[in-house]
Biopython code that builds the backbone (N, CA, C, O; Angstrom):
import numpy as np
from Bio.PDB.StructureBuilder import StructureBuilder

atoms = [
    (1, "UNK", "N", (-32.469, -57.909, -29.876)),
    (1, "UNK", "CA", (-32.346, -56.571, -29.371)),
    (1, "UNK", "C", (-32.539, -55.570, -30.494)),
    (1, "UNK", "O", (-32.467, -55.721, -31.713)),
    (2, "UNK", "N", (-32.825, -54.416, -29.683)),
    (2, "UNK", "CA", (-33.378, -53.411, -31.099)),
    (2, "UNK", "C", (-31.837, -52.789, -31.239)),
    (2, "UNK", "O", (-30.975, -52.997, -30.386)),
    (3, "UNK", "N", (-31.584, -51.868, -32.633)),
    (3, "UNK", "CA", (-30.769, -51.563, -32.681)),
    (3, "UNK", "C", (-30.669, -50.060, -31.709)),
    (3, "UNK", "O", (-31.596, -49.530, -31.096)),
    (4, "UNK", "N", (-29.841, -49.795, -31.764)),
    (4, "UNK", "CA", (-29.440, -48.203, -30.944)),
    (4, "UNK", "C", (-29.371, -47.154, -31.873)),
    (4, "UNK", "O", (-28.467, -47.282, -32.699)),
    (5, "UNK", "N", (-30.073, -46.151, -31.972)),
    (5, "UNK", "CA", (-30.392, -45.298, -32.878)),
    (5, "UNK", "C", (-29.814, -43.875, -31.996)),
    (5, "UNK", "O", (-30.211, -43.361, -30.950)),
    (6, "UNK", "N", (-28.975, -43.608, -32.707)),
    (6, "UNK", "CA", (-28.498, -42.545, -32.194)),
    (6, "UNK", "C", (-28.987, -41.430, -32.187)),
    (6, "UNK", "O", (-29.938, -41.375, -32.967)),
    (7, "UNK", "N", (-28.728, -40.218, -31.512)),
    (7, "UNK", "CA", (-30.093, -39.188, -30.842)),
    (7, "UNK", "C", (-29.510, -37.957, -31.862)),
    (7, "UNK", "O", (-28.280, -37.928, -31.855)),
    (8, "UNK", "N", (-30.000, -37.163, -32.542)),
    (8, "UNK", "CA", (-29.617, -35.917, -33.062)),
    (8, "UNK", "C", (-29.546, -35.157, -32.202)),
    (8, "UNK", "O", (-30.411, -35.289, -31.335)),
    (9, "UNK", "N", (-28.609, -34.121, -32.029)),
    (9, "UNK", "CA", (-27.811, -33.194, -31.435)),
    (9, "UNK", "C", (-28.111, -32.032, -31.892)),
    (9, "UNK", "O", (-27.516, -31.809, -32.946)),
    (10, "UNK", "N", (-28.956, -30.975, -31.462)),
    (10, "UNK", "CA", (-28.593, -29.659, -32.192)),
    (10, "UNK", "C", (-28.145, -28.916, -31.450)),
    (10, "UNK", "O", (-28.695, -28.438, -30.457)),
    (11, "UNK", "N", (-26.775, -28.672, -31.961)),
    (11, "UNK", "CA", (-25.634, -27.433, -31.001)),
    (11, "UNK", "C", (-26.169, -26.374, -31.902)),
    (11, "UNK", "O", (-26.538, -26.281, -33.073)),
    (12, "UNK", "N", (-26.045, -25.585, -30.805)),
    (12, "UNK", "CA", (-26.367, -24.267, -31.300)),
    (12, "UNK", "C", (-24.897, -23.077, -31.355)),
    (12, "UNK", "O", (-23.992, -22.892, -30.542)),
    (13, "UNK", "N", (-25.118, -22.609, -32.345)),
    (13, "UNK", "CA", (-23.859, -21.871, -33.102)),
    (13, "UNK", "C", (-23.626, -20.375, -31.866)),
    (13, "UNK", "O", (-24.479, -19.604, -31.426)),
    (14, "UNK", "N", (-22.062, -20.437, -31.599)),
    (14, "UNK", "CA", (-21.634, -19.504, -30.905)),
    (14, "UNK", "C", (-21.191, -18.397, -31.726)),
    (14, "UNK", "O", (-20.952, -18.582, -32.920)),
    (15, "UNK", "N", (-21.057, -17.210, -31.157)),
    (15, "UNK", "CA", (-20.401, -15.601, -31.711)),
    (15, "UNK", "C", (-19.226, -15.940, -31.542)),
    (15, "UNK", "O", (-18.790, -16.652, -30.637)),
    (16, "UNK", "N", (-18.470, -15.295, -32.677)),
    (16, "UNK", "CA", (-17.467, -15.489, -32.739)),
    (16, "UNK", "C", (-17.056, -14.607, -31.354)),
    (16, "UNK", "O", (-17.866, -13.858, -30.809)),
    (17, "UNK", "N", (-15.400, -14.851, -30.772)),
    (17, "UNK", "CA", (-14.700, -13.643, -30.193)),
    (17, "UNK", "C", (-14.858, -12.493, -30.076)),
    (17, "UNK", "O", (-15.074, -11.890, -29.025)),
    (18, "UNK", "N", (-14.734, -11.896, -31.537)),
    (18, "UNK", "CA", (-14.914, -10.503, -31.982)),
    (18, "UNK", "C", (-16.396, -9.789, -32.046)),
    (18, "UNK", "O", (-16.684, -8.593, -32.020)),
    (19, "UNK", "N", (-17.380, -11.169, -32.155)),
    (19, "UNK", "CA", (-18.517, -9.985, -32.089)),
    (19, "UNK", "C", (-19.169, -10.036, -30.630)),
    (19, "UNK", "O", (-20.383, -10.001, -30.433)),
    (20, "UNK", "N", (-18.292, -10.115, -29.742)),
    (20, "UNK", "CA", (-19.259, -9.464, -28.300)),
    (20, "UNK", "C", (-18.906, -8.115, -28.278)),
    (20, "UNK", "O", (-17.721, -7.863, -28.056)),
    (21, "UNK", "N", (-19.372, -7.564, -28.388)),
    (21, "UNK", "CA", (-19.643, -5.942, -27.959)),
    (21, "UNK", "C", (-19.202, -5.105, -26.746)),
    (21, "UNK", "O", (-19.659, -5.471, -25.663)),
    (22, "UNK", "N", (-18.344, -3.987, -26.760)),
    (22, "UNK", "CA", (-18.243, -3.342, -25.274)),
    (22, "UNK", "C", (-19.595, -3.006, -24.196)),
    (22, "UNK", "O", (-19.803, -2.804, -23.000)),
    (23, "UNK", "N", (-20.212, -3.082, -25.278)),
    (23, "UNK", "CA", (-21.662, -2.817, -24.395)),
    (23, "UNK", "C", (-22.414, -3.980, -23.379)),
    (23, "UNK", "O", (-23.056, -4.028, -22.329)),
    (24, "UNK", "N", (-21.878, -4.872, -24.436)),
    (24, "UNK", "CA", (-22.547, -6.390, -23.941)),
    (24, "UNK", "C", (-21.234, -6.437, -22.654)),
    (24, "UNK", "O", (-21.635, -6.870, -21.574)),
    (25, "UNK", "N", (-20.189, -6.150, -22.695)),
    (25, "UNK", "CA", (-19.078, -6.845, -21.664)),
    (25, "UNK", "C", (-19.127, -5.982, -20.850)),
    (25, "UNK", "O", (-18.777, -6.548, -19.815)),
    (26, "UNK", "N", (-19.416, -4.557, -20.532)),
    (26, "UNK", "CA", (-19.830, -3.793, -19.921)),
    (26, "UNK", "C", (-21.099, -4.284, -18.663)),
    (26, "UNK", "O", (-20.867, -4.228, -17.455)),
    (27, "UNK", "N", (-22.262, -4.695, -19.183)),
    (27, "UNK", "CA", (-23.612, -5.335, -18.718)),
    (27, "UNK", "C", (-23.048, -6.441, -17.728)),
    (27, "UNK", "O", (-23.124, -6.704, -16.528)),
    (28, "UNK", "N", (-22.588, -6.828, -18.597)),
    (28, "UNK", "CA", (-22.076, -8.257, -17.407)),
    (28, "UNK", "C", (-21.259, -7.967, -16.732)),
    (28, "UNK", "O", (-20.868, -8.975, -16.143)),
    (29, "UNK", "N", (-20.520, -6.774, -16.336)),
    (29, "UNK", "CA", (-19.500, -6.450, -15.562)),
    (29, "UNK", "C", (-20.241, -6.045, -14.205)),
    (29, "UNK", "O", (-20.107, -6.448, -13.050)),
    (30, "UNK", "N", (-21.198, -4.949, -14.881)),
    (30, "UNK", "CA", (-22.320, -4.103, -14.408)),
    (30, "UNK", "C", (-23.246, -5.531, -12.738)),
    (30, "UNK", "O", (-23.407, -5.401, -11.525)),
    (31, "UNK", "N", (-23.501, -6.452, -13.567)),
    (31, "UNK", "CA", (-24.410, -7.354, -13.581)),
    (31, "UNK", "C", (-23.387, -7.913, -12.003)),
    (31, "UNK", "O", (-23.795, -8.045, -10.850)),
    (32, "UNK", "N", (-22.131, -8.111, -12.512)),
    (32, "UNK", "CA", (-21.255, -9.383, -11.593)),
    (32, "UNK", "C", (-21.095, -8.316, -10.415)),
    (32, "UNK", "O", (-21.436, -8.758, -9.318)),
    (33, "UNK", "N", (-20.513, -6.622, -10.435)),
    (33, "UNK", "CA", (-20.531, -5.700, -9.309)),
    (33, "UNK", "C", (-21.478, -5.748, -8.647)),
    (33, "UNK", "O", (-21.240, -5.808, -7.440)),
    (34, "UNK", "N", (-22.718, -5.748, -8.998)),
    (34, "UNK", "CA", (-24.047, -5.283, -8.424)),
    (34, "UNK", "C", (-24.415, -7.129, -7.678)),
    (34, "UNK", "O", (-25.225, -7.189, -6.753)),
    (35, "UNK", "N", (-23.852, -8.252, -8.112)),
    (35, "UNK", "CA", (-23.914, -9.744, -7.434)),
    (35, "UNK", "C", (-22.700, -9.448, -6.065)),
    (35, "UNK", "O", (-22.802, -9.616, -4.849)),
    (36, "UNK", "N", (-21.426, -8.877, -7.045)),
    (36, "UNK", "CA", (-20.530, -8.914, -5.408)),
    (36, "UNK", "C", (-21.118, -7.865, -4.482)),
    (36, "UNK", "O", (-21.527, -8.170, -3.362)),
    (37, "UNK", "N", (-21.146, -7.029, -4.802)),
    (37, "UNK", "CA", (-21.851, -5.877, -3.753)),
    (37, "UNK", "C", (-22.929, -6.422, -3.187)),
    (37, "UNK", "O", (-22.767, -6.201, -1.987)),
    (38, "UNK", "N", (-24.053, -7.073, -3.343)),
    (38, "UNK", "CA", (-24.971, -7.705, -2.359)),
    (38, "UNK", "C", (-24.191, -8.435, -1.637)),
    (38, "UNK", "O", (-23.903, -8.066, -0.499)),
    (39, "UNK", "N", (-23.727, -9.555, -2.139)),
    (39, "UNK", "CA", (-22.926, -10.320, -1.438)),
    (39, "UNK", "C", (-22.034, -9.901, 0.134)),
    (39, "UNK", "O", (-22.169, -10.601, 1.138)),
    (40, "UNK", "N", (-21.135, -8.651, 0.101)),
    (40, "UNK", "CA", (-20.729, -8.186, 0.628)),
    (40, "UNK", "C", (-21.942, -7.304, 1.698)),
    (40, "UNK", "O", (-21.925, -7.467, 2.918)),
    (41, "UNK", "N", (-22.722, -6.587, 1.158)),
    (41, "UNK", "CA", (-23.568, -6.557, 2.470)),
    (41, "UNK", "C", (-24.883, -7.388, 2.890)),
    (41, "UNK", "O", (-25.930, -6.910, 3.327)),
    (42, "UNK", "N", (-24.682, -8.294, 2.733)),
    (42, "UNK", "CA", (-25.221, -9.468, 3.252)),
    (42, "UNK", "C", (-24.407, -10.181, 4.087)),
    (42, "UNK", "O", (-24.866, -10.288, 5.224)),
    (43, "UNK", "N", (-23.241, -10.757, 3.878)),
    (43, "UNK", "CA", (-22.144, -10.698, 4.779)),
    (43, "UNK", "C", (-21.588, -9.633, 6.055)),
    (43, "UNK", "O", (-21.171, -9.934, 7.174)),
    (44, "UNK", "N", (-21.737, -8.463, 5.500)),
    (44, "UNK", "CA", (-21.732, -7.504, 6.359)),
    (44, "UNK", "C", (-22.822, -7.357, 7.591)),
    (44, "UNK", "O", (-22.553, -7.327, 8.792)),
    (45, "UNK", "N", (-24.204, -7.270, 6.937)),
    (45, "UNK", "CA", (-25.489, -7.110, 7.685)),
    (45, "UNK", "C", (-25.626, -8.425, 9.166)),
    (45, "UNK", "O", (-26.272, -8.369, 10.213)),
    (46, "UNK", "N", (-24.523, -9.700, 8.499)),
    (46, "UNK", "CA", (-24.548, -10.942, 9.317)),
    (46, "UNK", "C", (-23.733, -10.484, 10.407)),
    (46, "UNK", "O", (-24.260, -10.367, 11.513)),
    (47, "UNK", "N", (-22.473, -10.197, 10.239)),
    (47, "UNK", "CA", (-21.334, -9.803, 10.776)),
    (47, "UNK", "C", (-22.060, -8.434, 12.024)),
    (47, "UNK", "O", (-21.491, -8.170, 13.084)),
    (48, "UNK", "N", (-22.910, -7.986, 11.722)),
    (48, "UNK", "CA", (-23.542, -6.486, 12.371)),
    (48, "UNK", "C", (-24.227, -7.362, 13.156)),
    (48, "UNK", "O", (-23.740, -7.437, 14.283)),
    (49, "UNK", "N", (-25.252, -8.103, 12.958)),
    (49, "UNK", "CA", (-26.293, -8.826, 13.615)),
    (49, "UNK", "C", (-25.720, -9.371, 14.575)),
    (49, "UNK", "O", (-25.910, -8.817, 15.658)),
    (50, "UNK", "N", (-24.924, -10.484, 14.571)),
    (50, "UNK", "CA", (-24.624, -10.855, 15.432)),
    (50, "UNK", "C", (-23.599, -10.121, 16.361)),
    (50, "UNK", "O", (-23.538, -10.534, 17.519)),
    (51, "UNK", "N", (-22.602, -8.845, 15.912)),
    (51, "UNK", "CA", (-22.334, -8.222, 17.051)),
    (51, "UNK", "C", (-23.035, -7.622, 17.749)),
    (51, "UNK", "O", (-22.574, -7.349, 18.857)),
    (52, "UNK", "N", (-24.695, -7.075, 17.355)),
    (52, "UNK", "CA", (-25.370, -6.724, 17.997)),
    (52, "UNK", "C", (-25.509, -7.838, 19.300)),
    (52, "UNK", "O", (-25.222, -7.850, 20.497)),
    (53, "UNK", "N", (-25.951, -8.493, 18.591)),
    (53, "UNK", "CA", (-26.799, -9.475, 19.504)),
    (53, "UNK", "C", (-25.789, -10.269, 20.480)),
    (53, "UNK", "O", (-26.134, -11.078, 21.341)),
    (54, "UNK", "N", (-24.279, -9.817, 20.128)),
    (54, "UNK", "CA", (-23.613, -10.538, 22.019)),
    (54, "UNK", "C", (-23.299, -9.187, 22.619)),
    (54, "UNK", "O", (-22.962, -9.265, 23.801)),
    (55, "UNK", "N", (-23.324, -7.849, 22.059)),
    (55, "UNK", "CA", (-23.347, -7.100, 22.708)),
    (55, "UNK", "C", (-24.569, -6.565, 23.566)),
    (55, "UNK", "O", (-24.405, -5.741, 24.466)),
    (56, "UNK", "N", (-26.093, -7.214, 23.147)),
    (56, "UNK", "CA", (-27.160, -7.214, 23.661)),
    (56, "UNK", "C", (-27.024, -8.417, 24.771)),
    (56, "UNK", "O", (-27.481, -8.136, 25.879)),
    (57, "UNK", "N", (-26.529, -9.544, 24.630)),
    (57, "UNK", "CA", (-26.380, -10.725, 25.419)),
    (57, "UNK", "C", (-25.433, -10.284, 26.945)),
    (57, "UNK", "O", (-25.796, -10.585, 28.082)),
    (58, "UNK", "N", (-24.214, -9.539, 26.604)),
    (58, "UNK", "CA", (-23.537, -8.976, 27.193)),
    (58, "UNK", "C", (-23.459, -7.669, 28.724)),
    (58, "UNK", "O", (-22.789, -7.408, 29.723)),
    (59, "UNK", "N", (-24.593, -7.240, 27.997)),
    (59, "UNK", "CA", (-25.046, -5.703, 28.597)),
    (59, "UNK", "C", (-26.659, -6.200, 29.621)),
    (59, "UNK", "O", (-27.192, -5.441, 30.430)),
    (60, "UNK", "N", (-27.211, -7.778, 29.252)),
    (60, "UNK", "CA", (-27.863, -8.046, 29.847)),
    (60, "UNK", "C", (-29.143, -7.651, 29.380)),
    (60, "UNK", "O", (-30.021, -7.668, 30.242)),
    (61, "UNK", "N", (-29.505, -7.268, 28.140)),
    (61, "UNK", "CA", (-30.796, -6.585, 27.549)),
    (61, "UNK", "C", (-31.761, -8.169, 27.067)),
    (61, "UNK", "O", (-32.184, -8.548, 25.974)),
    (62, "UNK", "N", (-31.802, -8.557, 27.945)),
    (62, "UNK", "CA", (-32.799, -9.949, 27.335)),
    (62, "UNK", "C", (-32.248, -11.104, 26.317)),
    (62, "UNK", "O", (-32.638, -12.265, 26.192)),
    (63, "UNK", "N", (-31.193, -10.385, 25.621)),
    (63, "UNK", "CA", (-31.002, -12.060, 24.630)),
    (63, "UNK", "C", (-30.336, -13.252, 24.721)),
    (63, "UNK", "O", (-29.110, -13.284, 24.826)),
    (64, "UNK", "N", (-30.881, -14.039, 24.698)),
    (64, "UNK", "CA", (-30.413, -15.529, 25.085)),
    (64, "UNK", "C", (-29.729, -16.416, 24.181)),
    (64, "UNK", "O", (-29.914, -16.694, 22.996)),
    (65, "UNK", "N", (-28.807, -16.829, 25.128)),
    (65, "UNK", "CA", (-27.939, -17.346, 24.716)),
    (65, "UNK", "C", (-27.579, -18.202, 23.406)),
    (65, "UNK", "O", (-26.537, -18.065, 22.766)),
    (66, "UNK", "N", (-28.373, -18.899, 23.179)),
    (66, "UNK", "CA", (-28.959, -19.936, 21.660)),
    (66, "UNK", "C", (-29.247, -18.874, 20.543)),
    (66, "UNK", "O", (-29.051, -19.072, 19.344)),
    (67, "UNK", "N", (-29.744, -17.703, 21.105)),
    (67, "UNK", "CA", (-29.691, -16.688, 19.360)),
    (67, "UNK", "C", (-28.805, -16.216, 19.349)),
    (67, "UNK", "O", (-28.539, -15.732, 18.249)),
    (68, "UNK", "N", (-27.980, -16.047, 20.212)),
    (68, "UNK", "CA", (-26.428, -15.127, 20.182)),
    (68, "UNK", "C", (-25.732, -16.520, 19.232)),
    (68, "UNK", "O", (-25.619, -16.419, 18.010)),
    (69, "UNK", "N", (-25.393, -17.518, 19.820)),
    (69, "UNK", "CA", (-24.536, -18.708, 19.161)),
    (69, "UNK", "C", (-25.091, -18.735, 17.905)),
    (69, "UNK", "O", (-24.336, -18.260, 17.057)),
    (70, "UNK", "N", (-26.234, -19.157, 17.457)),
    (70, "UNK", "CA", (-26.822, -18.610, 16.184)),
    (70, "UNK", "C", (-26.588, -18.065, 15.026)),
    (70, "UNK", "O", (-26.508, -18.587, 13.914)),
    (71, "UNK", "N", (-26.414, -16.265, 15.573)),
    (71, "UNK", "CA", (-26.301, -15.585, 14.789)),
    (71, "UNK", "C", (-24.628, -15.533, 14.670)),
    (71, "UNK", "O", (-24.263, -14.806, 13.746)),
    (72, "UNK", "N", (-23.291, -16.311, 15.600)),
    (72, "UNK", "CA", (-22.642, -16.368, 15.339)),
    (72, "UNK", "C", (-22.341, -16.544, 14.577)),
    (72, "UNK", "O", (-21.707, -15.794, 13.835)),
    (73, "UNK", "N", (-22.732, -17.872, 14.367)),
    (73, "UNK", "CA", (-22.478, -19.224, 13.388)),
    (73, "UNK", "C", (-22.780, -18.663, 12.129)),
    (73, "UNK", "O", (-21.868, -18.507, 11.318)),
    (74, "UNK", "N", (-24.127, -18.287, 11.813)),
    (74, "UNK", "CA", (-24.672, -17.483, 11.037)),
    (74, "UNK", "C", (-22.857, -16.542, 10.149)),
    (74, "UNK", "O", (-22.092, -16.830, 9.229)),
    (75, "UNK", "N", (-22.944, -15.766, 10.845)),
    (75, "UNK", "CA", (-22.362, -14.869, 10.579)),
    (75, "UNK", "C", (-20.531, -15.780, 10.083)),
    (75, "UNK", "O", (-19.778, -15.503, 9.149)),
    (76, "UNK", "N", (-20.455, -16.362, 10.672)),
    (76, "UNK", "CA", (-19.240, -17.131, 10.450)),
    (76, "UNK", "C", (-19.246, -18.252, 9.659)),
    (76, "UNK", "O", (-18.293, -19.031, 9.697)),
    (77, "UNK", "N", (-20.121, -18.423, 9.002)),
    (77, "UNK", "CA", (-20.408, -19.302, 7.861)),
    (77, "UNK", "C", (-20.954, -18.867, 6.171)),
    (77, "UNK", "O", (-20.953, -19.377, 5.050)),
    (78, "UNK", "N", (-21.457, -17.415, 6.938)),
    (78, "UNK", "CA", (-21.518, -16.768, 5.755)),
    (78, "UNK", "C", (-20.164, -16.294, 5.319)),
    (78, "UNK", "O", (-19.865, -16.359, 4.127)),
    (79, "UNK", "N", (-19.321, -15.818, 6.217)),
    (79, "UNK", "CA", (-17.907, -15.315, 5.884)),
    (79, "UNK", "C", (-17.033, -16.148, 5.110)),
    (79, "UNK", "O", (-16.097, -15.751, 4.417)),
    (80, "UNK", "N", (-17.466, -17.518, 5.307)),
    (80, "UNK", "CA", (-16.184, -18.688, 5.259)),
    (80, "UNK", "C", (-17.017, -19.189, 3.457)),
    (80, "UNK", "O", (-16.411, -19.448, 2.417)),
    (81, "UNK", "N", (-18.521, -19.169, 3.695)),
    (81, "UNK", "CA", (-18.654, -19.165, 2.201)),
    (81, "UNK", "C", (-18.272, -18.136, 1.022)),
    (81, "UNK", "O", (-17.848, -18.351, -0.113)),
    (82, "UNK", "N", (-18.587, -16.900, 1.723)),
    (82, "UNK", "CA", (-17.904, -15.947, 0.612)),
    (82, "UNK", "C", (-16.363, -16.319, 0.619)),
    (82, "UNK", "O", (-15.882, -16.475, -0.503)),
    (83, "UNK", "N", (-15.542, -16.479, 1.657)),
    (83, "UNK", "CA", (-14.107, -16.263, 1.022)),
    (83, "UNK", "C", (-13.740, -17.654, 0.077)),
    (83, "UNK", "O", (-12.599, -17.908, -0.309)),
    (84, "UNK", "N", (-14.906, -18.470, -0.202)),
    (84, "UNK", "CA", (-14.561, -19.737, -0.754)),
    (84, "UNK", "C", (-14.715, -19.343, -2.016)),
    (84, "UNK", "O", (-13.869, -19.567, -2.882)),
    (85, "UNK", "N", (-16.151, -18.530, -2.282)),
    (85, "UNK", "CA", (-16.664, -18.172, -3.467)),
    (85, "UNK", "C", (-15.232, -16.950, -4.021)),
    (85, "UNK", "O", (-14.522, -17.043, -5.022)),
    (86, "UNK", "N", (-15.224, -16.316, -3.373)),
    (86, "UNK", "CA", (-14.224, -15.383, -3.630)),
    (86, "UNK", "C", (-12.373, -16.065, -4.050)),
    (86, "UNK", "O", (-11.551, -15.397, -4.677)),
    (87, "UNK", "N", (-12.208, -16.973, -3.703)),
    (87, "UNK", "CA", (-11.271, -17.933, -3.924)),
    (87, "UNK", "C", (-11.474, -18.575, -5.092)),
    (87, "UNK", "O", (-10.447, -18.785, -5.736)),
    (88, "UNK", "N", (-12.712, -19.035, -5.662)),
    (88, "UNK", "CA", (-12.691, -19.306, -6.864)),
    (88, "UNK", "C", (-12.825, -18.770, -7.639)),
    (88, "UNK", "O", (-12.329, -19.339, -8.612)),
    (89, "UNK", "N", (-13.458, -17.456, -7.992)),
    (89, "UNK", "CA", (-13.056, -16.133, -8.406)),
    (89, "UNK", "C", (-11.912, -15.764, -8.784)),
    (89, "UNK", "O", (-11.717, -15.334, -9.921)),
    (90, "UNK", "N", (-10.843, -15.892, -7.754)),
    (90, "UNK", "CA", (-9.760, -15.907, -8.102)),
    (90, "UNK", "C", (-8.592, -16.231, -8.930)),
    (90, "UNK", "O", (-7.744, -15.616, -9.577)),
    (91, "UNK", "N", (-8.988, -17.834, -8.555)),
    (91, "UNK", "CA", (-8.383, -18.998, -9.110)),
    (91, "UNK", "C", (-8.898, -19.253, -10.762)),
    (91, "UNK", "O", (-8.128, -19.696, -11.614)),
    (92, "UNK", "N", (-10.324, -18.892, -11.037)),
    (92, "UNK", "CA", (-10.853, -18.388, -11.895)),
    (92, "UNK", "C", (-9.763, -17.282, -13.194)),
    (92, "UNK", "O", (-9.101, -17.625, -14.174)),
    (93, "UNK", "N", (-9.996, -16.083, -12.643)),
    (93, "UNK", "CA", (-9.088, -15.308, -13.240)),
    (93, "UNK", "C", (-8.208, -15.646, -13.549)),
    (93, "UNK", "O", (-8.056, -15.692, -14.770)),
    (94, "UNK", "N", (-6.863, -16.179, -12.506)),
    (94, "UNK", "CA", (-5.975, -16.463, -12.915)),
    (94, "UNK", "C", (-5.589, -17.353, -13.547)),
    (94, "UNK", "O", (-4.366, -17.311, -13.677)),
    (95, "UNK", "N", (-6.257, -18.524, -14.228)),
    (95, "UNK", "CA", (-6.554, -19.384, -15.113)),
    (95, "UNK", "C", (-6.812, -18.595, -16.643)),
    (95, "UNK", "O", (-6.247, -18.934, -17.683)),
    (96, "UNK", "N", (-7.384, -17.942, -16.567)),
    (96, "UNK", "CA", (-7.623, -17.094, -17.412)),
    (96, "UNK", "C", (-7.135, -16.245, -18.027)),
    (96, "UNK", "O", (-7.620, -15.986, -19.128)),
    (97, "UNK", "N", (-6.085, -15.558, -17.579)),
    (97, "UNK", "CA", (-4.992, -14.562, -17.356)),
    (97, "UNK", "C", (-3.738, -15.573, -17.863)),
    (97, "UNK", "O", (-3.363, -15.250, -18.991)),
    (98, "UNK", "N", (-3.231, -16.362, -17.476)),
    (98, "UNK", "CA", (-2.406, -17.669, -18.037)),
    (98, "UNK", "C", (-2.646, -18.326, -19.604)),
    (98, "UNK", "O", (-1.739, -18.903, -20.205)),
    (99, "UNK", "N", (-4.033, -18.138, -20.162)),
    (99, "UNK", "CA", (-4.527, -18.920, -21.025)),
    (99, "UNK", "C", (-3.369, -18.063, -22.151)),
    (99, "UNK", "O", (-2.967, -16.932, -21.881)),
    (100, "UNK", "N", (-2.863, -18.943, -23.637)),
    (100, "UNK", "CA", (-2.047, -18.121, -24.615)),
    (100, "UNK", "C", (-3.339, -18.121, -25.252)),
    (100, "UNK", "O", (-4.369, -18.766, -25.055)),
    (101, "UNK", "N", (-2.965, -17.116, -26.166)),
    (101, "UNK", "CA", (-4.206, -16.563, -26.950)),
    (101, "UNK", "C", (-3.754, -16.844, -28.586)),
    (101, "UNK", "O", (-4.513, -16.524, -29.501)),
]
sb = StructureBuilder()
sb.init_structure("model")
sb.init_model(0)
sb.init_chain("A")
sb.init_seg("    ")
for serial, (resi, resn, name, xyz) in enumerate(atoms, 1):
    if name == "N":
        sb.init_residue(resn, " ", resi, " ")
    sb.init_atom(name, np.array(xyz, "f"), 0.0, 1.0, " ", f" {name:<3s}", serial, name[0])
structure = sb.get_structure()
């Protein structure tokens, strides 16, 4: 058998603590608002859609039944993923918030 030659590694060197910048932590704050805010109306826009569409189902304006259930589901699966994502978010922080420094 050949021998096992072990693989070189190049880690690449991190910033310290102190040199991230308010500017830089700012950006990414900037960056994560402007991710939850889609998020939220995308969720929202689902949540609209499909009340449209059983209140269109409802009133008798043509829509059938299979796109109403649909856009339920739709809409109720997008909800149940954000509050998951949003839960780890959470759980996130507060891990974080706990850490001694």
């Amino acid at each position: 058998m050949a021998p096992i030659i072990p693989a070189s590694l190049s880690i690449p060197s991190m910033p310290s603590p102190g040199g991230i910048t308010s500017s830089a932590a700012s950006t990414g704050g900037l960056a994560f608002q402007s991710v939850l805010g889609d998020a939220i109306s995308k969720v929202e826009k689902f949540q609209n859609d499909a009340d449209n569409s059983v209140n269109k189902f409802l009133s008798g304006e043509g829509e059938e039944l299979h796109k109403v259930a649909l856009a339920t589901q739709q809409a109720d699966l997008s909800f149940q993923l954000f509050m998951q994502v949003r839960n780890k978010v959470v759980t996130a922080y507060n891990q974080v918030m706990q850490m001694q420094v």
